[in-house]
N, C-alpha and C positions, 0 to 999 in steps of 0.2 A: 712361583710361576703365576700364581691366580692373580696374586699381588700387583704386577708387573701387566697381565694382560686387562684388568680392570682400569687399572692407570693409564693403558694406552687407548683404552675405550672411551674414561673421561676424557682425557685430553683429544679424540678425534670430534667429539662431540661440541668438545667446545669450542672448537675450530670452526667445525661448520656451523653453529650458533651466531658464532662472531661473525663471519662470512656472509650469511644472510641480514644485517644489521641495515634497516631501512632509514638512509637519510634523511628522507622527509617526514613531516610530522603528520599522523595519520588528521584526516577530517574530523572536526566536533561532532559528533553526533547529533547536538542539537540545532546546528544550522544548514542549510541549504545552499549548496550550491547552482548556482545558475549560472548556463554560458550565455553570452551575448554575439552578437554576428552582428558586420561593421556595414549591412549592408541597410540602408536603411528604408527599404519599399519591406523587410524580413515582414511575416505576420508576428503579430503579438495576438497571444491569449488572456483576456481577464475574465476573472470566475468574480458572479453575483458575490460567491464565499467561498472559503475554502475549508470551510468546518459543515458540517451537518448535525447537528445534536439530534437523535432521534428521541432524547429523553428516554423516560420508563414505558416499556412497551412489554404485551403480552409475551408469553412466551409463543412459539409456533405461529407469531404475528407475523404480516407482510413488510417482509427486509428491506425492500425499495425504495430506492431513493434516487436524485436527480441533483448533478452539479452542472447550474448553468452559465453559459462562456461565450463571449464574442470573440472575436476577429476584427482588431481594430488595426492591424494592420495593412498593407495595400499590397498582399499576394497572400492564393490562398493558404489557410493554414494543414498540415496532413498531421493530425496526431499519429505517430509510429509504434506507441505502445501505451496502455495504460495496467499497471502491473498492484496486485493487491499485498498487504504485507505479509498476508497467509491465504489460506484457500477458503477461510471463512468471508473474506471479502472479495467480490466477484465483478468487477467491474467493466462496463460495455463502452467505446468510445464510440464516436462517429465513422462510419466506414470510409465514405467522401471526403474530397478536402470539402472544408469551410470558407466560403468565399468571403473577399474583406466586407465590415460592414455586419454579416450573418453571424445570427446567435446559433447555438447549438447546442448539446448536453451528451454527459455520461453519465451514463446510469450506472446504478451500485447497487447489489444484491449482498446484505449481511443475513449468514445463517440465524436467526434468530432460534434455534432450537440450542442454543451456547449461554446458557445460563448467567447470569451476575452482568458486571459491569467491563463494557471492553471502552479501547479507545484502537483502532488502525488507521494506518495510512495508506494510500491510494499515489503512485509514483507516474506521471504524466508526461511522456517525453513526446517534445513533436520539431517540427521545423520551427517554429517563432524561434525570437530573438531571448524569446525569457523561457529556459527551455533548461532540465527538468520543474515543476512544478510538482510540489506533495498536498497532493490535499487529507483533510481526516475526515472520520466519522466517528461517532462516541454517543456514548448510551447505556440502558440498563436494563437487561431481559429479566424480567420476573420468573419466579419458579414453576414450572409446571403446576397445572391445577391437579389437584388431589382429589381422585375418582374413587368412590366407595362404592362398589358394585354389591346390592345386597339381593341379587338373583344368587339360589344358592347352587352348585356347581351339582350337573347331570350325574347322575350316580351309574357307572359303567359296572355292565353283567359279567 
């Protein structure tokens, strides 16, 4: 009987295994998708860069950073989110739209109290025509500094 009810369990499982079988092939993880919109006044955003290297920085250093961007298109642009790839990267967009022509920036606050070498991505969705947009940041916190306190410890009564 055990025999018989494990085999109908394999066999329901494998059913729905096969039922859920996604015909399309998932996205490369290494490239980017961007949609495009047929309208052509759309805003377009371009970044000075889309990398930041903060290089070797102290540790408990200031995270701050700045990705700068125009509006070359001919309607304002409204970024809708700018999303970090963990909660170590903290990033601010513009509140306003961006009118065409105007530069503007988002800021990025990395925890720097994260030891070693990171690399994240920063995910930029807005109304332009080239729209998501990943930018990075990368870099390498040094070790906390090593404090020798030679005050010798209050001796309690």
């Amino acid at each position: 009987m055990k025999k018989l009810m494990m085999t109908m369990v394999f066999a329901g499982a494998v059913l729905v295994a096969t039922a859920q079988t996604n015909t399309t092939p998932p996205p490369s993880s290494t490239t980017t998708t961007t949609t495009t919109t047929d309208n052509p006044n759309a805003p377009e955003i371009v970044f000075e860069t889309v990398v930041v290297d903060y290089g070797t920085i102290e540790y408990n250093s200031n995270g701050d950073r700045e990705f700068k961007f125009k509006n070359t298109g001919k309607e304002p642009l409204i970024i809708t989110s700018a999303t970090g790839s963990c909660g170590c990267t903290v990033p601010t967009p513009p509140k306003d739209p961006v009118k065409p022509g105007e530069t503007a920036v988002i800021k990025v606050h990395y925890d720097t109290k994260r030891v070693g070498n990171f690399e994240k991505t920063i995910t930029v969705v807005s109304n332009a025509k080239n729209t998501p947009i990943v930018l990075k940041i990368k870099g390498t916190v040094k070790p906390a500094p090593v404090t020798t306190d030679q005050t010798p410890a209050p001796k309690q009564n």
